[in-house]
C-alpha positions in Angstrom: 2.2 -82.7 125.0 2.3 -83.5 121.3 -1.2 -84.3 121.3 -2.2 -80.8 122.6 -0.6 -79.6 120.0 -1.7 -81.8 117.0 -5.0 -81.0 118.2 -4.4 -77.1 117.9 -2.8 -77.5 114.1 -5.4 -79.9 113.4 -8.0 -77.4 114.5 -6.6 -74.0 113.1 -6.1 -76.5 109.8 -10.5 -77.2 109.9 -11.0 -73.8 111.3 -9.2 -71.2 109.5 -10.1 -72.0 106.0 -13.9 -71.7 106.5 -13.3 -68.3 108.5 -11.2 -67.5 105.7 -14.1 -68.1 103.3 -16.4 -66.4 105.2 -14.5 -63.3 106.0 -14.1 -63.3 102.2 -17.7 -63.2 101.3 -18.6 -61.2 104.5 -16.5 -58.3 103.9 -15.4 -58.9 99.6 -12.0 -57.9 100.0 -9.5 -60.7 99.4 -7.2 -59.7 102.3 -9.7 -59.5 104.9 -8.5 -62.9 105.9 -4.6 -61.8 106.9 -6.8 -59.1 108.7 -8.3 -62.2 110.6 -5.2 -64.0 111.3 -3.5 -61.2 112.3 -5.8 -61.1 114.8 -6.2 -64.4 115.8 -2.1 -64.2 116.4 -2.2 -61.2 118.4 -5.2 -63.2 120.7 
């Protein structure tokens, strides 16, 4: 089981920083990406 979830940390780790970026320069606001985890939390 802790490789399950080593590989979901490690992933959300690679992941959420580039989505991060790119909400960032999509949208130009600099809190678009809590709007981004917020929704990745309530998925």
């Amino acid at each position: 089981m802790r490789g399950v979830v080593g590989l979901i940390g490690d992933l959300g780790g690679f992941i959420l920083p580039i989505a991060f970026g790119a909400m960032n320069d999509l949208i130009g606001v600099w809190t678009s990406c809590f709007m981004l985890l917020v929704a990745a939390s309530l998925a």
